[in-house]
C-alpha positions as CSV (number, residue, x, y, z in Angstrom):
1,X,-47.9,34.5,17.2
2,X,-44.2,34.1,16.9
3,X,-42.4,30.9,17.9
4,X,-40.3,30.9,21.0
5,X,-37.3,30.2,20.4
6,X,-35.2,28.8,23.4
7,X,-32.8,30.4,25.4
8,X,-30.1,27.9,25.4
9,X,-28.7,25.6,22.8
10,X,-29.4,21.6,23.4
11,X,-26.2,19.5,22.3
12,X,-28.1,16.3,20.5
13,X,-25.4,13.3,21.4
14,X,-24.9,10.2,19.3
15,X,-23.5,7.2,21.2
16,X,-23.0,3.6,20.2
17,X,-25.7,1.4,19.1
18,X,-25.0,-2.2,17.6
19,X,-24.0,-1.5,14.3
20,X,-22.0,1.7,15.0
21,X,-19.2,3.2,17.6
22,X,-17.1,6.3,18.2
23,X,-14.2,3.8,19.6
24,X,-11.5,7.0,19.7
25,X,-10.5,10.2,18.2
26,X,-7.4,12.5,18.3
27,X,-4.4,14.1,16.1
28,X,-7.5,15.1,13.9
29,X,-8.5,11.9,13.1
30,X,-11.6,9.6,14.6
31,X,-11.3,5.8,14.9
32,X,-15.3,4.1,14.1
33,X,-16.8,0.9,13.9
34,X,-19.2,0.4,11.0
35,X,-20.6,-3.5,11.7
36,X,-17.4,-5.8,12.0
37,X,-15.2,-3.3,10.4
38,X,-12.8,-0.1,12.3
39,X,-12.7,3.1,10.2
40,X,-10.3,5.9,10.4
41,X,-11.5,9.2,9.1
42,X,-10.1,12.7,9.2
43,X,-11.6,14.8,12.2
44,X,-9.5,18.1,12.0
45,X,-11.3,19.3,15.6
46,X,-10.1,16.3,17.4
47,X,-7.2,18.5,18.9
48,X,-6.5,15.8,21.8
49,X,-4.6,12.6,22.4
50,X,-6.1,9.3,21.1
51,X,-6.1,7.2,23.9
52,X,-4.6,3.9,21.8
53,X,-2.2,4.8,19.3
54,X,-1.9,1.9,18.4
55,X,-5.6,0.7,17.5
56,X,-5.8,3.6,14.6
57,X,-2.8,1.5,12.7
58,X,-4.9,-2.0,13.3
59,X,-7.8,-0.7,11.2
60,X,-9.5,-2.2,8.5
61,X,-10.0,0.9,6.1
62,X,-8.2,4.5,6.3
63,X,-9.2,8.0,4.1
64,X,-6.5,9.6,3.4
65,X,-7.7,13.0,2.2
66,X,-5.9,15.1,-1.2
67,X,-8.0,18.2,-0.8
68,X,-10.2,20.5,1.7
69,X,-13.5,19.4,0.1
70,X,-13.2,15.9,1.7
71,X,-12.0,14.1,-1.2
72,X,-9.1,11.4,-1.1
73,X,-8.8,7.8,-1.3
74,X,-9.4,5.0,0.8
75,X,-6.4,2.1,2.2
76,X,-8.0,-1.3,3.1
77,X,-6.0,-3.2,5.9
78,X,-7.1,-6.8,4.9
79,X,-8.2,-6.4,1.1
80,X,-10.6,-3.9,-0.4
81,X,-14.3,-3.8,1.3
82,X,-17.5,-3.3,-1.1
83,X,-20.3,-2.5,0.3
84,X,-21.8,-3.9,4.1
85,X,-25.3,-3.8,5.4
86,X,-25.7,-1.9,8.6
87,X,-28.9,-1.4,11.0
88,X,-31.0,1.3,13.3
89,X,-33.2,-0.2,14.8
90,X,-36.1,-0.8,11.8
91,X,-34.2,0.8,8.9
92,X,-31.2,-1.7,7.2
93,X,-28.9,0.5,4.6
94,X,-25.9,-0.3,2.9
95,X,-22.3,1.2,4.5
96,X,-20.3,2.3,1.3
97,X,-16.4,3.7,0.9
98,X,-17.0,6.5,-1.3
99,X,-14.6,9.0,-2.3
100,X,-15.3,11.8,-0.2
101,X,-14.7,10.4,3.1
102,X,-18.1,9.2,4.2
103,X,-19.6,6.1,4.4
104,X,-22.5,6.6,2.3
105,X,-24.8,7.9,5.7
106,X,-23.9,10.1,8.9
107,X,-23.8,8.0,11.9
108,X,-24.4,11.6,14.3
109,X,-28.0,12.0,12.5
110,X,-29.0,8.6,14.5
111,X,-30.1,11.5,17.3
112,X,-32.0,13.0,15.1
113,X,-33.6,9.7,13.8
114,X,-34.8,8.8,17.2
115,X,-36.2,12.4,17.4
116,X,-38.1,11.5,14.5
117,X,-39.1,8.1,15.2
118,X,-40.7,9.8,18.6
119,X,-42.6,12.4,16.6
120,X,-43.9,10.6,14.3
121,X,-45.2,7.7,16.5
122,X,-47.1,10.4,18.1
123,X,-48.8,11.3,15.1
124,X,-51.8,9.8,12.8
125,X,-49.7,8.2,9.1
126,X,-48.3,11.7,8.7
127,X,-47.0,13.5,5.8
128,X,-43.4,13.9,5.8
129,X,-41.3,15.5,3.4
130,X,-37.7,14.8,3.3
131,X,-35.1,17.3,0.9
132,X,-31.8,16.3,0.2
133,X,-32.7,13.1,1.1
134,X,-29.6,11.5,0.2
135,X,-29.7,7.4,0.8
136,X,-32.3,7.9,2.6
137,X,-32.2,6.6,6.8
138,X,-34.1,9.2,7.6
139,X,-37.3,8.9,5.6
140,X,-37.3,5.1,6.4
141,X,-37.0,5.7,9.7
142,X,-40.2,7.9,9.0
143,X,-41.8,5.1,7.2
144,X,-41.7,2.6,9.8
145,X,-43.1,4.7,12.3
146,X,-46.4,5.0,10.3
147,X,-45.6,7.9,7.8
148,X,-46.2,9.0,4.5
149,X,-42.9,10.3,3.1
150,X,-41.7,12.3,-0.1
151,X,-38.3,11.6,-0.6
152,X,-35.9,14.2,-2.7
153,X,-32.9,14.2,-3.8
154,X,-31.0,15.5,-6.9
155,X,-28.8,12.6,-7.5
156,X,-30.0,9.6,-9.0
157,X,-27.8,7.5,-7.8
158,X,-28.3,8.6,-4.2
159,X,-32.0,7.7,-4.6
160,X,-31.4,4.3,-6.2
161,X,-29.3,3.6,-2.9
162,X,-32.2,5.1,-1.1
163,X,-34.5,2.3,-2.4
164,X,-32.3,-0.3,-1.9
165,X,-32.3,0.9,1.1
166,X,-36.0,0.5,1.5
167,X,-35.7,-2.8,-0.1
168,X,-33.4,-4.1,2.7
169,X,-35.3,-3.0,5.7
170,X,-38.4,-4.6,4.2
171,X,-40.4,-1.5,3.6
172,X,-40.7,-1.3,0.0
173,X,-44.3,-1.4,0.2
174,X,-44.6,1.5,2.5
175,X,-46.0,4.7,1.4
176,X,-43.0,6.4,0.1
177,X,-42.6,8.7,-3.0
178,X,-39.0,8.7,-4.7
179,X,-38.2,11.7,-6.8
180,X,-35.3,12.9,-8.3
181,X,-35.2,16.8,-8.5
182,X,-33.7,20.1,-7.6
183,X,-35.2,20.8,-3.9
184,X,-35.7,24.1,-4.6
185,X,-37.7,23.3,-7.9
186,X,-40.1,20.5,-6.3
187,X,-40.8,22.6,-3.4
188,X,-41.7,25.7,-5.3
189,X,-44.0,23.2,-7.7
190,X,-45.6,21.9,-4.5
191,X,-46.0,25.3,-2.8
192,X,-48.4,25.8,-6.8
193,X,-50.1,23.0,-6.0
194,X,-51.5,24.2,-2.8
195,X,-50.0,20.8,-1.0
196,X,-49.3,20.5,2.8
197,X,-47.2,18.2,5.0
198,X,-47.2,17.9,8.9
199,X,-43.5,17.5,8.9
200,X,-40.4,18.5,6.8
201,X,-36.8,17.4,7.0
202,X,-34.2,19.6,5.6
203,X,-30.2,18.5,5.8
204,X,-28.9,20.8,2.6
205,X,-25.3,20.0,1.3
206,X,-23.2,23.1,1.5
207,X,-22.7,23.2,-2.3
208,X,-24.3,20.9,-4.7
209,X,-25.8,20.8,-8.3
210,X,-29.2,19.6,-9.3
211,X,-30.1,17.1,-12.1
212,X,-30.0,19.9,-14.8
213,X,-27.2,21.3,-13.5
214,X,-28.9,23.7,-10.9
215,X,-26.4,25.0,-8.4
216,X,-27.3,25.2,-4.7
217,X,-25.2,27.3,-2.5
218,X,-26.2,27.1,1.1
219,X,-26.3,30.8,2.1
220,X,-27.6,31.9,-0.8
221,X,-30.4,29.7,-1.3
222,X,-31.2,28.4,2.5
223,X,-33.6,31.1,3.5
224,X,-35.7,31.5,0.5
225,X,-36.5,27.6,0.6
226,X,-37.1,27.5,4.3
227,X,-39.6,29.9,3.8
228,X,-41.4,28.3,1.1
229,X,-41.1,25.1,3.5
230,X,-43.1,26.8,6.4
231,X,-45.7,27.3,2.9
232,X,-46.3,23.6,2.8
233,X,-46.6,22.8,6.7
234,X,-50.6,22.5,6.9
235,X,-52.5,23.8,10.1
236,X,-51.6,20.5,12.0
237,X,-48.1,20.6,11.1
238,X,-46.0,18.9,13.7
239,X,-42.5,19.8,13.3
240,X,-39.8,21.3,10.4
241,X,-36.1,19.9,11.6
242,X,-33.8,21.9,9.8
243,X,-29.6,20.6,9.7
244,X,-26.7,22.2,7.9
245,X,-22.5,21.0,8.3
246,X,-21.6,24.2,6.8
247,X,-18.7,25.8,9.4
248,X,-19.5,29.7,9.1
249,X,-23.1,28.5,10.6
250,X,-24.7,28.0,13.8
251,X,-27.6,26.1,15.5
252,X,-28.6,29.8,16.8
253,X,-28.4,31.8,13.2
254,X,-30.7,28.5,11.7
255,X,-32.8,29.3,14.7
256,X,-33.4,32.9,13.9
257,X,-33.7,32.2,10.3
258,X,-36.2,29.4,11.1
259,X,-37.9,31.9,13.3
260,X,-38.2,34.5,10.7
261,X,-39.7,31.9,8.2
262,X,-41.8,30.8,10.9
263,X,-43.2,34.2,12.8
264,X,-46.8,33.7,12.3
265,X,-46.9,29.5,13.9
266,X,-46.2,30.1,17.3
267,X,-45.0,26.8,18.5
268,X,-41.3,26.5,19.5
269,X,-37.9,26.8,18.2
270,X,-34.7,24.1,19.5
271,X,-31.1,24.4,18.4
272,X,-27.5,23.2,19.0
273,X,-25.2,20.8,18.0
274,X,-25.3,17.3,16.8
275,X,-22.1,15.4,18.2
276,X,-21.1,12.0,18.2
277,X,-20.0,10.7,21.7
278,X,-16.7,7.9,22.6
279,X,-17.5,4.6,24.0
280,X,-17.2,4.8,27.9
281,X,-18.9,6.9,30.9
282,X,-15.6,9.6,30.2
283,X,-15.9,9.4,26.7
284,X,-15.1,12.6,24.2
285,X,-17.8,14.4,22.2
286,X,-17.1,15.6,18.4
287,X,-19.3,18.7,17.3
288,X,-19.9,18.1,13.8
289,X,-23.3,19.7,12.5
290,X,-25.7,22.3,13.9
291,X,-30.0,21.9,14.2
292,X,-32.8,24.1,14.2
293,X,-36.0,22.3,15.0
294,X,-39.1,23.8,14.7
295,X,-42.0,21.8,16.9
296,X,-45.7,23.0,17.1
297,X,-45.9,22.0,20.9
């Protein structure tokens, strides 16, 4: 039976939390608040007006990009910032300047994290599995809500920060597997091995290189390991959340592609757009990723 997939996109929307805030965006650039500190990043879609000018100059760090794949440098208002500790409700990571504009986590994913935290509480100490892990919110968001979780990423250094991450939050001692490798390679190697989760995450860069210098190239590679993903979902899989920044996709092709690797589960098929709402009842939405979100009911 075929999944059905739904007839209308869903647009998932991030709003403030305690740690994080969209304060204003416009002239293709979004003012943030990560903890005690404002942010200005480039936002080329932010066509508008900001709404205070003047607050953009006030802030405490500034990217100023050199290139079109995000990477610049970073101006510090009051002194150069290491690293800061930042919360979601369980997880504690570490915010970090690096040099490609972000802050070492994406604040918009926080909808997808509750989505997560829901599913998973409403399972029995699942498996997760979680590619292109990167520093790693979204498995210990998993992990506190009573899952098992395989974490993957192919930097080593992303994974160290993933475990400090773990350290931070206090869940060290949770049930979570740290392993540095080429997604594409693990998954292949577990699909061998006969093993099944109930849920998979995948949020694949749209270029990257493995360990051993394995290139990744979103279109190229996308399908092939989605379908060997729906391989390792086990009869009383739950979900497979699928999310890509790439800008020549959409929520709706990762639906139909999710759909195709998916034709025999029945079960049913979400899509849209993560965005990342302003402070305030009237406040502006930014479009920056799209989903595909496969659920079993």
């Amino acid at each position: 039976m075929a999944p059905v997939l739904s007839p209308v996109p869903e647009t998932l929307i991030t709003r403030s939390w305690p740690d994080y805030a969209l304060l204003d965006s416009g002239n293709g650039r979004k003012l943030e608040r990560y903890g005690r500190f404002t942010v200005v990043r480039p936002e080329p879609q932010c066509f508008w007006t900001p709404r205070d000018a003047s607050a953009f100059a006030a802030a405490d760090a500034v990217f100023d990009p050199e290139d079109e794949d995000e990477a610049g440098r970073w101006r510090f208002g009051r002194g150069p910032i290491d690293t800061f500790s930042l919360a979601w409700n369980d997880v504690r990571f570490t915010g970090r300047f690096t040099p490609f504009r972000h802050l070492a986590f994406f604040p918009e994913q926080a909808a997808n994290w509750a989505w997560l935290d829901q599913r998973v509480r409403s399972l029995r100490k699942p498996r997760i599995l979680n590619l292109f892990g990167y520093t790693g919110v979204a498995s210990l968001a998993c992990a506190a809500a009573g899952a098992e979780v395989t974490h993957v990423d192919a930097s080593k250094k992303s994974v160290n920060w993933a475990r400090e991450n773990a350290e931070l939050s206090g869940l060290s001692d949770k049930p979570i597997r740290w392993i540095v490798e080429d997604a594409r390679k693990y998954v292949a190697r577990e699909v061998r091995r006969g093993a099944k989760y109930q849920g998979i995450i995948l949020d694949p860069p749209k270029y990257g290189r493995g360990p051993t210098g394995e290139v990744w190239r979103l279109f190229e590679d996308l399908p092939g390991l989605v379908r060997d993903c729906a391989a390792l979902l086990g009869d009383d899989a739950s979900f497979l959340l699928l999310n890509a920044y790439a800008a020549r996709v959409s929520g709706l092709s990762l639906a139909h592609m999710t759909a195709d690797a998916m034709q025999d589960r029945g079960g049913r098929i979400d899509w849209g757009e993560l965005a990342l709402a302003e402070d305030g009842p009237d406040g502006r939405s930014i479009g920056l990723s799209f989903f595909s979100r496969w659920s079993a009911t």
